[in-house]
N, CA, C and O atoms as a DFTB+ gen file, in Angstrom:
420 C
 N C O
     1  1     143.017    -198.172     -35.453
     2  2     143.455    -197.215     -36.448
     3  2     144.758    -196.612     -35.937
     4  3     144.766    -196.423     -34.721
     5  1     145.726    -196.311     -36.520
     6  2     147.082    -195.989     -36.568
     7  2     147.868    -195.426     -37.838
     8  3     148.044    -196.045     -38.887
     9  1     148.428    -193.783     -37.466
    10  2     148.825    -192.951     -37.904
    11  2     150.553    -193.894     -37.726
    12  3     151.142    -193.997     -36.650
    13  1     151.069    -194.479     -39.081
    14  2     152.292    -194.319     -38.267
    15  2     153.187    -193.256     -39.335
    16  3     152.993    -193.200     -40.550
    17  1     154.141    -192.490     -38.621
    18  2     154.881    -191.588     -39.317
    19  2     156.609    -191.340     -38.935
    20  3     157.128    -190.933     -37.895
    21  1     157.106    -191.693     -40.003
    22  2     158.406    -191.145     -40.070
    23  2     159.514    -190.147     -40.244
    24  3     159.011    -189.043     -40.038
    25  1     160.418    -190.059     -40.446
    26  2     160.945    -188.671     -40.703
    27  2     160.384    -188.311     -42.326
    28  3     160.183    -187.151     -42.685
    29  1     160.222    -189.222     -43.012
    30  2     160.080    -188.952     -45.032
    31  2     159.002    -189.192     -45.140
    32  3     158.787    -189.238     -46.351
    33  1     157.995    -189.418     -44.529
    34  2     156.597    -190.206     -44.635
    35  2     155.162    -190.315     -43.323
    36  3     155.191    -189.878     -42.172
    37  1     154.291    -190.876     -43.862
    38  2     153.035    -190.969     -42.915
    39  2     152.030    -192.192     -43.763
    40  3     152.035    -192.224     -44.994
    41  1     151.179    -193.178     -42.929
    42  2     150.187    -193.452     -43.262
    43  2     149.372    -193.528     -42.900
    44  3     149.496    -192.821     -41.900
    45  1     148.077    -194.019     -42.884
    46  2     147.140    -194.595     -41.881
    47  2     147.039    -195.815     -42.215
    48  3     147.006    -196.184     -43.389
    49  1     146.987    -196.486     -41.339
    50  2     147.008    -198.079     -41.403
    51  2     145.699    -198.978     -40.578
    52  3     145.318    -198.486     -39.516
    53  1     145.209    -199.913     -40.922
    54  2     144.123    -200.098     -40.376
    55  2     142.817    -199.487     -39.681
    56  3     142.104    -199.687     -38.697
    57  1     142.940    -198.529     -40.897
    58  2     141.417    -197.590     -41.046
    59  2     140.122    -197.797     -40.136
    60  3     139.459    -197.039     -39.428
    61  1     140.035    -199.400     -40.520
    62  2     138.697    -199.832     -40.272
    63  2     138.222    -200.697     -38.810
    64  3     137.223    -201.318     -38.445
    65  1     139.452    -200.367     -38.278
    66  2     139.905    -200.842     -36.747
    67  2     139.812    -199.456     -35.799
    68  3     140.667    -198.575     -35.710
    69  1     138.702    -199.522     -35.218
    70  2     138.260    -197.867     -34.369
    71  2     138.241    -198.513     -33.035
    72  3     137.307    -197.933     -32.482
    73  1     138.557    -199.079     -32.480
    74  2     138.636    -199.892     -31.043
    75  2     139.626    -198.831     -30.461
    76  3     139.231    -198.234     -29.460
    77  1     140.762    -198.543     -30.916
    78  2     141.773    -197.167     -31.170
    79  2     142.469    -196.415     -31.845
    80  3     142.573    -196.475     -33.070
    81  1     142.857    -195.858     -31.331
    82  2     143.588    -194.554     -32.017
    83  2     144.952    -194.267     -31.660
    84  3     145.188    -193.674     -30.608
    85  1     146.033    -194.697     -32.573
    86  2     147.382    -194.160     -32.153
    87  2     148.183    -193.474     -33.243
    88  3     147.894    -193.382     -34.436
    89  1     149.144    -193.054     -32.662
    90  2     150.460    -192.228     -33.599
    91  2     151.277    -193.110     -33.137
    92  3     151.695    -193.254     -31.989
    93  1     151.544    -193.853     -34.324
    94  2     153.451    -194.431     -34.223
    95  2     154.685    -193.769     -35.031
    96  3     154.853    -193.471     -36.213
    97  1     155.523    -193.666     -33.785
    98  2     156.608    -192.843     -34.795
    99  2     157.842    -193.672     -34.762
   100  3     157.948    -194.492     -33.850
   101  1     158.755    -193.562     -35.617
   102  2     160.381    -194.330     -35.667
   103  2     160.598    -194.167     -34.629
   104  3     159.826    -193.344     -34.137
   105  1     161.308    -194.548     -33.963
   106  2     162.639    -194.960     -33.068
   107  2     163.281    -193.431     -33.469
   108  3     162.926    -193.121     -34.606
   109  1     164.097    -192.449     -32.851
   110  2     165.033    -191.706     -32.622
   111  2     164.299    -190.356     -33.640
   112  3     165.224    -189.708     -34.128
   113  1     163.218    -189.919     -33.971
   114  2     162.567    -188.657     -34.007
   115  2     161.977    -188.067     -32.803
   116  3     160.993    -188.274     -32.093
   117  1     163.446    -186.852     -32.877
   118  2     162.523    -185.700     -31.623
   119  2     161.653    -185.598     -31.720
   120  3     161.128    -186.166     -32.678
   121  1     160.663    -184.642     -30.630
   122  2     159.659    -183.929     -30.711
   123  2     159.455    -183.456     -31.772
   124  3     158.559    -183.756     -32.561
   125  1     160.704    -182.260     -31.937
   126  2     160.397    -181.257     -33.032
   127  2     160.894    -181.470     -34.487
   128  3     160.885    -180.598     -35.356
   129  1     161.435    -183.065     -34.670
   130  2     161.278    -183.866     -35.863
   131  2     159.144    -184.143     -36.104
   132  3     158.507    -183.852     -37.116
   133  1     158.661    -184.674     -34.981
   134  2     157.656    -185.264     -35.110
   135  2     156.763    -184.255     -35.002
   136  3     155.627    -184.506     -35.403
   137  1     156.973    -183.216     -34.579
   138  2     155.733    -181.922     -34.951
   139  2     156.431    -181.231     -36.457
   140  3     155.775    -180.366     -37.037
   141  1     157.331    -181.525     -36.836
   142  2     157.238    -181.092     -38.500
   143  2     156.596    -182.038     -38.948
   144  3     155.539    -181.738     -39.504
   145  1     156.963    -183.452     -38.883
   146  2     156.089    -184.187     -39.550
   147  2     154.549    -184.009     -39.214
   148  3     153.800    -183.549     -40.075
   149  1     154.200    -184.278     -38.289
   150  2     152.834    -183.949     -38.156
   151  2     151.864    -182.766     -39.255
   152  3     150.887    -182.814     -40.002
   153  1     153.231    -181.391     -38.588
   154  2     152.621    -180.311     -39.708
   155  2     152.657    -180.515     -41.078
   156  3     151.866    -180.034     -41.889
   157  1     153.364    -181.062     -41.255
   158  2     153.656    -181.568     -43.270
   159  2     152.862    -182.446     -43.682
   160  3     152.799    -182.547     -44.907
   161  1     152.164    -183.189     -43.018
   162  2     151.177    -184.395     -43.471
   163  2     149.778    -183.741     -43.236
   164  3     148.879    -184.290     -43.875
   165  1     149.417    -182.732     -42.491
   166  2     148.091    -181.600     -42.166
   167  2     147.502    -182.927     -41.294
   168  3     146.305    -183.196     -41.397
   169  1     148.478    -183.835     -40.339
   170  2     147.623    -184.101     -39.324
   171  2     147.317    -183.483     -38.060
   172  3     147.335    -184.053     -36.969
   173  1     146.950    -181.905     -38.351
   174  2     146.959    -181.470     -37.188
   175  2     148.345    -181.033     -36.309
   176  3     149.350    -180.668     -36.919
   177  1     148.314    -181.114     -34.528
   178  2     149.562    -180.247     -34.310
   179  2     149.583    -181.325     -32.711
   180  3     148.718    -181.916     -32.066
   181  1     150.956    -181.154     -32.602
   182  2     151.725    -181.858     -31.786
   183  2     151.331    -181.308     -30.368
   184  3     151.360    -180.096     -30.152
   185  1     150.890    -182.389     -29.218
   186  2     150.452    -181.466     -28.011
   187  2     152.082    -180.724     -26.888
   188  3     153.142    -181.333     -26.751
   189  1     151.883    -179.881     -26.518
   190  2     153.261    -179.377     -25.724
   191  2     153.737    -180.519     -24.991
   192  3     154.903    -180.285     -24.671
   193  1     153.351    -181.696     -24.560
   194  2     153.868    -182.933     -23.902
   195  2     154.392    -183.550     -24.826
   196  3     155.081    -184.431     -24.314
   197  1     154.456    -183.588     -25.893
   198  2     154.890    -184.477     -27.630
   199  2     154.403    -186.039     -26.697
   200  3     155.250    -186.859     -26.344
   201  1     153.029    -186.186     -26.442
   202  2     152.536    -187.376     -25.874
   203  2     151.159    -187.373     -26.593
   204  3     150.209    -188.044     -26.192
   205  1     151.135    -186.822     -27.338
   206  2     149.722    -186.669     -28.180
   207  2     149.521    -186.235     -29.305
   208  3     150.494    -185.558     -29.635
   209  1     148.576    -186.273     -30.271
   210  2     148.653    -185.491     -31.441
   211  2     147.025    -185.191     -31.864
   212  3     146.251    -185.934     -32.468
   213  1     146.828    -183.988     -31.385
   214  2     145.322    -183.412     -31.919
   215  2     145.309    -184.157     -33.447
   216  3     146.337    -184.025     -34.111
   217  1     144.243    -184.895     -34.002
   218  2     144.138    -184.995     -35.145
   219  2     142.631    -184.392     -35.894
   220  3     141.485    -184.605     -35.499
   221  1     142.989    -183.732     -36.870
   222  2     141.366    -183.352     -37.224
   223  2     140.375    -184.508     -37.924
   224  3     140.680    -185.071     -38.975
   225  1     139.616    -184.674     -37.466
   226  2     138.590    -185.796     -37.724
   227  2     138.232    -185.773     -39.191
   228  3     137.619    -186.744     -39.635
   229  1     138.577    -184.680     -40.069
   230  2     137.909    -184.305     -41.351
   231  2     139.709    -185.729     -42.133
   232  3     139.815    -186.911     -42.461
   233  1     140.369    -184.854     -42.062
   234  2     141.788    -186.061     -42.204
   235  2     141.912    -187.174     -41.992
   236  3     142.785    -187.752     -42.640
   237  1     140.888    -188.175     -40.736
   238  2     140.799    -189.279     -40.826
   239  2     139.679    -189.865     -41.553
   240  3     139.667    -190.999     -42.032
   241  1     138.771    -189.035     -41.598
   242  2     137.981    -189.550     -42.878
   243  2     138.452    -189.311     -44.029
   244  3     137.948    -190.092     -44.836
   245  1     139.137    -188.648     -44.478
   246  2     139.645    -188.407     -45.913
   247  2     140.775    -189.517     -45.847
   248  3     140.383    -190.553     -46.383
   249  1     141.866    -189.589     -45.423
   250  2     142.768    -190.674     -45.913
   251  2     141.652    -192.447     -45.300
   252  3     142.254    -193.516     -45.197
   253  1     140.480    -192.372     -45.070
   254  2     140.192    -193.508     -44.251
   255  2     138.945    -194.022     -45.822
   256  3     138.316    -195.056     -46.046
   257  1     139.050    -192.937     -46.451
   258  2     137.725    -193.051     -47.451
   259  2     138.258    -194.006     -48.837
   260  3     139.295    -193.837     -49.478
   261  1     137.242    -194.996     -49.045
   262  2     137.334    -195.784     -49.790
   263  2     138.038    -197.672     -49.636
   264  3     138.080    -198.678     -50.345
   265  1     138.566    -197.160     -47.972
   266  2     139.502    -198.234     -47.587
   267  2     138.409    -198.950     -46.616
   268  3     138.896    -199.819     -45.892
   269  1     137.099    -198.741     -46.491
   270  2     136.381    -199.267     -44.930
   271  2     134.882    -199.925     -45.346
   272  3     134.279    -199.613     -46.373
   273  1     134.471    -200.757     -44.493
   274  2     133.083    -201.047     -44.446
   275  2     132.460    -199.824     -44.534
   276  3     132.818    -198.704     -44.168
   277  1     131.125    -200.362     -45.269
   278  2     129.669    -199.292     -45.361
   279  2     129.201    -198.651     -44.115
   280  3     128.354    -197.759     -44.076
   281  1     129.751    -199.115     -43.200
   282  2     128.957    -198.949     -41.621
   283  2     130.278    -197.858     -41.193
   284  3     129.976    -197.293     -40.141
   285  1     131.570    -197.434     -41.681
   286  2     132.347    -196.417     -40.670
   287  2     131.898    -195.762     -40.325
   288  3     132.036    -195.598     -39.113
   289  1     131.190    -195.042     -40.909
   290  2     130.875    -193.532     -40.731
   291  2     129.970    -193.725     -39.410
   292  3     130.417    -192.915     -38.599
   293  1     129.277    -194.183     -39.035
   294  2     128.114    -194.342     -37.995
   295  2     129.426    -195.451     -36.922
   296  3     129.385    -195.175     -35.723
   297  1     129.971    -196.040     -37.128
   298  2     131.039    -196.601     -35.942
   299  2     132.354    -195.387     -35.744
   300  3     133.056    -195.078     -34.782
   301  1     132.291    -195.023     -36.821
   302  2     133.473    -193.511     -36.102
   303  2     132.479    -192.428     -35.358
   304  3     132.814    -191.636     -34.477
   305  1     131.761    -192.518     -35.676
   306  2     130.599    -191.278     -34.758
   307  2     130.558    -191.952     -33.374
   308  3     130.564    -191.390     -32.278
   309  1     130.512    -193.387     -33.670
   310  2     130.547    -193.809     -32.015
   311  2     131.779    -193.701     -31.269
   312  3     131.773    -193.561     -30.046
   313  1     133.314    -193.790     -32.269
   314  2     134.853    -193.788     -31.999
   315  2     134.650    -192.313     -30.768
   316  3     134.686    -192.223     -29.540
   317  1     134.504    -191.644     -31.547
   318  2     134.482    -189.865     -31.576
   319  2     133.687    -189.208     -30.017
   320  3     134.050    -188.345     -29.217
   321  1     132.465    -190.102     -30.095
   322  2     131.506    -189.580     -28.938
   323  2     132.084    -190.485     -27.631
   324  3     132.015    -190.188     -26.439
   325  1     132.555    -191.437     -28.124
   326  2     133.275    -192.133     -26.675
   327  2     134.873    -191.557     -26.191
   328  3     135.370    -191.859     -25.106
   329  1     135.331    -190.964     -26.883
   330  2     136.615    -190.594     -26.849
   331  2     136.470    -188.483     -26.395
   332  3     137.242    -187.842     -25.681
   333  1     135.054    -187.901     -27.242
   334  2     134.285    -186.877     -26.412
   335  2     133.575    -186.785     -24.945
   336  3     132.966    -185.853     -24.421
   337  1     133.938    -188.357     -24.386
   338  2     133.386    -188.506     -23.195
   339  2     134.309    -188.944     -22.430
   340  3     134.073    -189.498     -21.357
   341  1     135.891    -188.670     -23.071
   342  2     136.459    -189.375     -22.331
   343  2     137.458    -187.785     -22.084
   344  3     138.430    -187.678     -21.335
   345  1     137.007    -186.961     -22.742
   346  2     137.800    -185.411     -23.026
   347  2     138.846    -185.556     -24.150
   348  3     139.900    -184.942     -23.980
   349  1     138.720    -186.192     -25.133
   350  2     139.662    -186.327     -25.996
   351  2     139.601    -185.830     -27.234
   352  3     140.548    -185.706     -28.010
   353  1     138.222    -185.478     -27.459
   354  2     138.043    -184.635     -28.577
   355  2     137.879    -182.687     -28.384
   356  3     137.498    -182.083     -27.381
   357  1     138.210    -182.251     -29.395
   358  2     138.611    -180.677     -29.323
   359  2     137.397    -179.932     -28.595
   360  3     136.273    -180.434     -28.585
   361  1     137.562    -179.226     -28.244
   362  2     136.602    -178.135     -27.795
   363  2     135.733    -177.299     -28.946
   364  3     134.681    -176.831     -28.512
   365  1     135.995    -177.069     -30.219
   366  2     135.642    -177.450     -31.272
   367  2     134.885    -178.346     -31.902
   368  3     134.093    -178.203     -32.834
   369  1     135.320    -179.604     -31.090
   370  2     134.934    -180.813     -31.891
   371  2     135.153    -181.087     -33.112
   372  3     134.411    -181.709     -33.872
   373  1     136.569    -180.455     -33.413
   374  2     136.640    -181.179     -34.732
   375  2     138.210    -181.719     -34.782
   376  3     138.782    -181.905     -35.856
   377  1     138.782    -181.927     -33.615
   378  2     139.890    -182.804     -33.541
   379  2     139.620    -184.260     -32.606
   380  3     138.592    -184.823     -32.229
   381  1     140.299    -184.397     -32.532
   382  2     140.464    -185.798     -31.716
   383  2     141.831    -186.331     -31.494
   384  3     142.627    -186.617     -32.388
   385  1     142.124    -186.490     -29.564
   386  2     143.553    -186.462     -29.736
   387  2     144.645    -187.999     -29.720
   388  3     144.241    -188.914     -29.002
   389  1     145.074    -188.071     -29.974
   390  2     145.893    -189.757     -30.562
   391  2     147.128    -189.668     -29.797
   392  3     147.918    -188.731     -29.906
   393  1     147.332    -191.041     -28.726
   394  2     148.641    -191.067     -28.308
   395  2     149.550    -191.846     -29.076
   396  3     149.348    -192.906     -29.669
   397  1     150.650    -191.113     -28.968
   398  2     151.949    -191.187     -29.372
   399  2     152.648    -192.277     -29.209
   400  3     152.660    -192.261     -27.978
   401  1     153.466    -193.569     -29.596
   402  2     153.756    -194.157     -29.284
   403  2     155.413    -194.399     -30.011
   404  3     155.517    -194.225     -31.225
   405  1     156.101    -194.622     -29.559
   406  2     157.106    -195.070     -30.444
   407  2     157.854    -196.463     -31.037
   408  3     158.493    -196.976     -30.119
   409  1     157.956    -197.143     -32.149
   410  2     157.592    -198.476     -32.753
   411  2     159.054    -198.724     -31.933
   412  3     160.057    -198.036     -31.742
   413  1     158.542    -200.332     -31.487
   414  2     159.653    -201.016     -31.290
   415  2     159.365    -200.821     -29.628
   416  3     159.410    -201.801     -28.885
   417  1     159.135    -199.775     -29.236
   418  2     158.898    -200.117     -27.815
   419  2     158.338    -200.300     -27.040
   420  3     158.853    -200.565     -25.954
């Protein structure tokens, strides 16, 4: 699963692929290009390293709904609890955090 986002835009792309979790961004968006975007799409908020992106789990099921096998919901509970064991989900538990990557490199 992969958030990729640009300066004008965001999608999620391969929903139904939970093996991982990334943020891809363009080539040549700052940080503080990519934490507006972040904030403008309500995926959540940019970590102070701009090497991560808290995402709220309620947002990946909503843009993930209608696009996936009958079985997500019970294989993202497993995404979630392995990635809660790995310290990657919120203290809350209702984020989950996604590294950053930038396309092309």
């Amino acid at each position: 699963m992969e958030l990729v986002i640009t300066r004008d835009d965001e999608a999620l792309q391969h929903p139904d692929d939970l093996g991982s979790l990334r943020v891809v961004v363009s080539g040549g968006m700052s940080a503080a290009d990519l934490a507006t975007a972040v904030e403008r799409a309500h995926l959540g908020r940019l970590d102070e390293g701009s090497a991560h992106v808290w995402i709220p789990l309620e947002e990946l099921r909503r843009r993930s709904a209608g696009r996936v096998a009958g079985d997500w919901e019970e294989r993202f509970a497993r995404m979630v609890a392995y990635a809660a064991s790995r310290g990657w989900v919120s203290g809350d538990g209702r984020s989950v955090r996604a590294h950053v990557e930038t396309a092309g490199v």
